[in-house]
Kinemage of the C-alpha trace (Angstrom):
@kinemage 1
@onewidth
@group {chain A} dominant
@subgroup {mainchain}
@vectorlist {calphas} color= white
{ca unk a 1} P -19.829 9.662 0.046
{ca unk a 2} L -18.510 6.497 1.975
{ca unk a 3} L -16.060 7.816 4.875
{ca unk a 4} L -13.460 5.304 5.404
{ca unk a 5} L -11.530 4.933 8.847
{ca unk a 6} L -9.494 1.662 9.783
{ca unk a 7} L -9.041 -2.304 7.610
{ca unk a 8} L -12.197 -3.996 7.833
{ca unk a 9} L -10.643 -7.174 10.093
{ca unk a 10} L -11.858 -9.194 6.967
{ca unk a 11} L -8.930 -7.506 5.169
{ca unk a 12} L -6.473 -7.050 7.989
{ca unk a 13} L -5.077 -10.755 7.955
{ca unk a 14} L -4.169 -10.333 4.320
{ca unk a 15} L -2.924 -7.228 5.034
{ca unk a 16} L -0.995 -8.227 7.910
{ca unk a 17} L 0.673 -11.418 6.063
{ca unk a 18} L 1.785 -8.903 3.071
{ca unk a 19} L 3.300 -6.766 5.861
{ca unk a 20} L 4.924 -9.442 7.451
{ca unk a 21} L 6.201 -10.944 4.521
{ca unk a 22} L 7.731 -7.651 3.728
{ca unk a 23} L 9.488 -7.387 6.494
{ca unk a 24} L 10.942 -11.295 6.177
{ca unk a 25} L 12.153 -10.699 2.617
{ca unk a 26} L 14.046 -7.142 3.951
{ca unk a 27} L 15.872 -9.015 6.633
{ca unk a 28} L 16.793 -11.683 4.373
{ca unk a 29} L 18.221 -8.753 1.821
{ca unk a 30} L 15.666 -9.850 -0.707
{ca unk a 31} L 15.157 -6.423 -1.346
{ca unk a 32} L 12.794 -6.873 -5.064
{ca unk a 33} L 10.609 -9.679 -3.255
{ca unk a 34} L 10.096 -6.882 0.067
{ca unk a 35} L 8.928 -4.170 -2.634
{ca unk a 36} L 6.840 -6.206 -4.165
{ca unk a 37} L 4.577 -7.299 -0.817
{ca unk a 38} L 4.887 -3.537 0.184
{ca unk a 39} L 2.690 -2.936 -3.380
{ca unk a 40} L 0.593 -5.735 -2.356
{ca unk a 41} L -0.478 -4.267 1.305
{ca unk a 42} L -0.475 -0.527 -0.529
{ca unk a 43} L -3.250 -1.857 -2.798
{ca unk a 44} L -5.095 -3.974 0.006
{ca unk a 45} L -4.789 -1.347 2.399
{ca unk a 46} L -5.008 1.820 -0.003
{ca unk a 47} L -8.653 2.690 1.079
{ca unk a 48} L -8.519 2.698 4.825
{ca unk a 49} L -6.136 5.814 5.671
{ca unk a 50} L -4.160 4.398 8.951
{ca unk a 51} L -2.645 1.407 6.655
{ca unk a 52} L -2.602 2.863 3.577
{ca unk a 53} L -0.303 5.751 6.255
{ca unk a 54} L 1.652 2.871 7.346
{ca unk a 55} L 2.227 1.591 3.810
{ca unk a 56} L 3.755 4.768 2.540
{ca unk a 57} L 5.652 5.310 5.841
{ca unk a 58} L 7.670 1.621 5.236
{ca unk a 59} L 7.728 2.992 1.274
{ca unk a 60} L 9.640 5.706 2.800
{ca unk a 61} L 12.063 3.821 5.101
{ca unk a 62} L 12.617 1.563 2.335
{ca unk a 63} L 13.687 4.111 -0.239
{ca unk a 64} L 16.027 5.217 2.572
{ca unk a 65} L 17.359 2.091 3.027
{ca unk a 66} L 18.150 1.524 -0.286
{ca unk a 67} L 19.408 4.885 -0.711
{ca unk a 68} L 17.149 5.761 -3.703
{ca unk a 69} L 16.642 9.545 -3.486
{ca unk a 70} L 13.823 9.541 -5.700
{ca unk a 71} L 11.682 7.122 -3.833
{ca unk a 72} L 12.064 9.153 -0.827
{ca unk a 73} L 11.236 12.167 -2.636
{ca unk a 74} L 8.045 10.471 -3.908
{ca unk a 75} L 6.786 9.174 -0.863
{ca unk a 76} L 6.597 12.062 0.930
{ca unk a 77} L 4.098 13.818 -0.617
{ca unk a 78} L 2.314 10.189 -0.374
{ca unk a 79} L 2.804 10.075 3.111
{ca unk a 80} L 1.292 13.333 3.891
{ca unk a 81} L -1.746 13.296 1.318
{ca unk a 82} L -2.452 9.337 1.157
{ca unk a 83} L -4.191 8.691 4.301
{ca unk a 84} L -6.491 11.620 3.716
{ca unk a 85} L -7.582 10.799 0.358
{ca unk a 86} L -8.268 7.438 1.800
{ca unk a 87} L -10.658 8.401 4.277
{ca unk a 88} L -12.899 10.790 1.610
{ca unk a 89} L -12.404 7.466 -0.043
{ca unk a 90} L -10.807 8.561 -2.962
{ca unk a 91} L -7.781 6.574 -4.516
{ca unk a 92} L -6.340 5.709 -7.103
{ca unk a 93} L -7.258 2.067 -7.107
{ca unk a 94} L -5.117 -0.379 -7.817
{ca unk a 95} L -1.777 1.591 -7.593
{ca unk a 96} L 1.025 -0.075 -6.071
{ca unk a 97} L 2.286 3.098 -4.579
{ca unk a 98} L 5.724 3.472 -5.265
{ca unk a 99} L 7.484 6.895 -6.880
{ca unk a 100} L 8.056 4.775 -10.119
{ca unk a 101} L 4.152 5.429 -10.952
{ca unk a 102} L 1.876 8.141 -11.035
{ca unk a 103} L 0.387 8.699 -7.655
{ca unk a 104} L -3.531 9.404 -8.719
{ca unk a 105} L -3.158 6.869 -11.843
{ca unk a 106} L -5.298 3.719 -11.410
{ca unk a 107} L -4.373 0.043 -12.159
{ca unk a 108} L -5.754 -3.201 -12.915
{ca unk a 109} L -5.362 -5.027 -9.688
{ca unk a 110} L -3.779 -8.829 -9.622
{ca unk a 111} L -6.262 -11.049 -9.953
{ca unk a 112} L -5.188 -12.879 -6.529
{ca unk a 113} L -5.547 -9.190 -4.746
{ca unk a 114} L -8.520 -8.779 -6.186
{ca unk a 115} L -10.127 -11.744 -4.825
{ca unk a 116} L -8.810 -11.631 -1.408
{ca unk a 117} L -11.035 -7.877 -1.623
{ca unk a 118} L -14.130 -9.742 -3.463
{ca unk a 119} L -13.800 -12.420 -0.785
{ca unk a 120} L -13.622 -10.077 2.179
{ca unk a 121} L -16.357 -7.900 0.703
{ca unk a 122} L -13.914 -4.634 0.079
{ca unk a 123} L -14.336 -3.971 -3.744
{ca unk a 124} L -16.146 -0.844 -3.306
């Protein structure tokens, strides 16, 4: 059994840039375009348990700041259990994280995400 820890720095760029482009689209009120590069980093980062934390932690705020009860709800639960399923290395792969979906349900992962993992070496 593979113990994960932290984003191989291969991955953190892409990471990072999904992150960042999150929090562009939120301060430009482009709230659907901010969710959707919040999935993208969960499902980049969803292995290694600090960013796959930080993912569900900005899930969290997010649901707050659209006032959606039920994505708060959900993401708690996330919050606390993600990052430690993570780092046994066992996730759902290829869930975008939200409260919308299943929490231990795998998904087919975007073809563009899943190159960016092929080319940094982080399929497996």
């Amino acid at each position: 059994m593979k113990l994960y820890t932290t984003i191989p720095s291969s991955l953190k760029a892409y990471f990072n840039a999904e992150i960042e482009a999150y929090k562009y689209e939120l301060n430009n009120n482009h709230l659907e375009k901010a969710w959707l590069h919040l999935e993208r980093a969960h499902i980049l980062g969803q292995k290694y348990p600090f960013a796959h934390s930080y993912v569900h932690w900005l899930m969290l705020l997010y649901g707050f700041k659209i006032k959606n009860a039920k994505e708060v709800i959900g993401q708690i639960p996330r919050l606390l259990f993600g990052g430690v399923k993570s780092f046994v290395g066992k996730v759902p792969v290829g869930n975008p994280g939200g409260s919308n979906v299943p929490p231990l349900k795998a998904f087919p992962i975007d073809s563009e995400l899943y190159h960016i993992l092929e080319r940094t070496g982080c399929t497996n």
